[in-house]
PABAVO-638539 format. One record per residue: residue in three letters; x, z, y of N, C-alpha, C, CB in turn. Coordinates in steps of 0.05 Angstrom, whole numbers, plus 5000, padded with zeros to 4 digits. Each point is the difference from the previous one (the first is absolute). Glycine has a CB too. Layout:
<atoms>
ALAXZYXZYXZYXZY...
</atoms>
This chain:
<atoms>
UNK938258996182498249785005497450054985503949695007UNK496150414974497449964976499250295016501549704939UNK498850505061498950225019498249945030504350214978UNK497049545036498249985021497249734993504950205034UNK495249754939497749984982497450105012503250054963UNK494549855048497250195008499550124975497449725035UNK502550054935499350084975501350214991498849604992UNK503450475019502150224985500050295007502949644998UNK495550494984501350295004502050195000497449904991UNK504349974990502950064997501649824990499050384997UNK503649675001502049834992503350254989497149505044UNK502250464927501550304980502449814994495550354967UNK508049775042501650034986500150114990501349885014UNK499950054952499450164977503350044982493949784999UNK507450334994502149974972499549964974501850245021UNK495949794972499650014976499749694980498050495021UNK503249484958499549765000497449804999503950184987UNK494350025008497249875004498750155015499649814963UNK497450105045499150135024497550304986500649405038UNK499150564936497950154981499850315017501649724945UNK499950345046500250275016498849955027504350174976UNK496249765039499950015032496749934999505649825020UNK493449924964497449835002498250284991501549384985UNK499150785000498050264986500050165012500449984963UNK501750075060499550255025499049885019503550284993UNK496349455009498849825034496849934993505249685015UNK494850224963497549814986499849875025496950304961UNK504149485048499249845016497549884986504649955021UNK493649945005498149844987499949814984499150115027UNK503549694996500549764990502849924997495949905019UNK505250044959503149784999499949884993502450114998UNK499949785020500149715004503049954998495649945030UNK504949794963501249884999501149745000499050324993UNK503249515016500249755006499749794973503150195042UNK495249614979500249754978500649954979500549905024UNK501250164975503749884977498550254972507249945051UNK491450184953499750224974496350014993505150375020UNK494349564948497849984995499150334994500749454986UNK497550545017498150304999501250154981495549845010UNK504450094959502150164988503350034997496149954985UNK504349925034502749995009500550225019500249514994UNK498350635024500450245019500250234989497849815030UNK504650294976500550294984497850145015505650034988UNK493950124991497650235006496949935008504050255016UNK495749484970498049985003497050114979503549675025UNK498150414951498350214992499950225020500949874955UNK500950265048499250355021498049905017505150275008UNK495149555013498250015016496949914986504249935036UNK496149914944496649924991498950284981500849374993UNK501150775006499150204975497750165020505450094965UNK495449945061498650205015498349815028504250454983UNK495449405004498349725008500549915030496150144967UNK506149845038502049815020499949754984503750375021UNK497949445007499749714993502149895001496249965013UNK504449804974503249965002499449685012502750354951UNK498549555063499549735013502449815013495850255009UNK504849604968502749845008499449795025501850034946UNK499449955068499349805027501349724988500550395047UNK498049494972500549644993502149905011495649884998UNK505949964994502849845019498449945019503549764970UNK498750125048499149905030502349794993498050455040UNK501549254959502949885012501350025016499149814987UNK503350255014502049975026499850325003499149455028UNK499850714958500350195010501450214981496449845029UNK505750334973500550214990501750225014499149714966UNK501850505020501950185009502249965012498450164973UNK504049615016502549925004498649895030502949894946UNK495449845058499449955024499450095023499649844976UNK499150455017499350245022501450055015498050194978UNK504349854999502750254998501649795034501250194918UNK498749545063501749815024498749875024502549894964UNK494850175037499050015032500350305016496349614984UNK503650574992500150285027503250015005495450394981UNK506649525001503350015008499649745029503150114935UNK495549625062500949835029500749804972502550345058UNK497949624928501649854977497949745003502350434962UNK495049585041497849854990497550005015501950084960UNK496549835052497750055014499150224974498949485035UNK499150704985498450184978497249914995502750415014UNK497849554952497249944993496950075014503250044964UNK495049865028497550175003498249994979500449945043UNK501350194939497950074970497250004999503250274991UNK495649744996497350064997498650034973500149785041UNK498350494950499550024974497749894991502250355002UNK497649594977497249954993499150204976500649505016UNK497650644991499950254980496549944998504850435016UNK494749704946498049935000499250304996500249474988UNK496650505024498650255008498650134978499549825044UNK498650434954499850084973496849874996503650514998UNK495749385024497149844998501149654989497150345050UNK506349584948499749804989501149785018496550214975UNK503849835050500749845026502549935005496750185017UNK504349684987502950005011500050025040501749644945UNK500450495052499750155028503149885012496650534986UNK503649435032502449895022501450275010497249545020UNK504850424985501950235009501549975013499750164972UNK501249925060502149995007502050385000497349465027UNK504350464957501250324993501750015020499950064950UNK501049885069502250055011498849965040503849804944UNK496950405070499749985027501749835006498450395008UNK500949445021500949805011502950115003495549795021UNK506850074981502850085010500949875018501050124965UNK500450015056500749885029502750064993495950085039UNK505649784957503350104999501549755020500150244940UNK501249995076501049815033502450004988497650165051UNK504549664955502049924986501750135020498649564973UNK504350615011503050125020500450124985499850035043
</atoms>
C-alpha cells in the first residue's frame, strides 16, 4: 500500500533492528514518520540530518489509523479515507490524500 504512494520512492524491508545502516546507504531525502512519535523519538533521525535529509513526523487524522485500514481492506469496516496534513518546507500545511480510491466488489 505505502509503495503505490505518488510521494514514495520506495518502501525497504529491513532485519536489522534499526534502520541506521540502511538510512546511510539510501540517504533518503525525507523520513517520516507517524503521528504517535515526536521528532526525536524517530530512530535515525540523526543519520538522515547529519547529511542534510529531513525527518517529518505526520499529524493524526481522527478516526484514522492502521488497525482501521487493515479492517476496511479485510471487508471488516468501511475503508477509511485518510488524509495527511503535512507541513511544507516554505511553512504551509498541505492536504493529502495517500491512498488511491478502492473499488472492492464483495464474493
Amino acid at each position: 500500500m505505502l509503495a503505490a504512494l505518488e510521494a514514495v520512492d520506495y518502501v525497504v524491508v529491513f532485519d536489522e533492528a534499526t534502520p541506521h545502516a540502511l538510512l546511510n546507504e539510501l540517504k533518503p531525502d525525507v523520513l517520516v514518520k507517524g503521528g504517535t512519535y515526536a521528532h526525536d523519538e524517530i530512530v535515525g533521525w540523526e543519520v538522515v540530518e547529519a547529511y542534510g535529509g529531513t525527518v517529518k513526523p505526520l499529524t493524526l487524522v481522527d478516526g484514522i489509523s492502521t488497525t482501521r485500514i487493515v479492517q476496511g481492506l479485510r471487508g471488516e469496516a468501511p475503508v477509511p479515507r485518510p488524509h495527511w496534513s503535512l507541513v511544507t518546507s516554505e511553512g504551509e500545511n498541505k492536504i493529502v490524500d495517500p491512498l488511491p480510491k478502492i473499488d472492492r466488489k464483495a464474493g
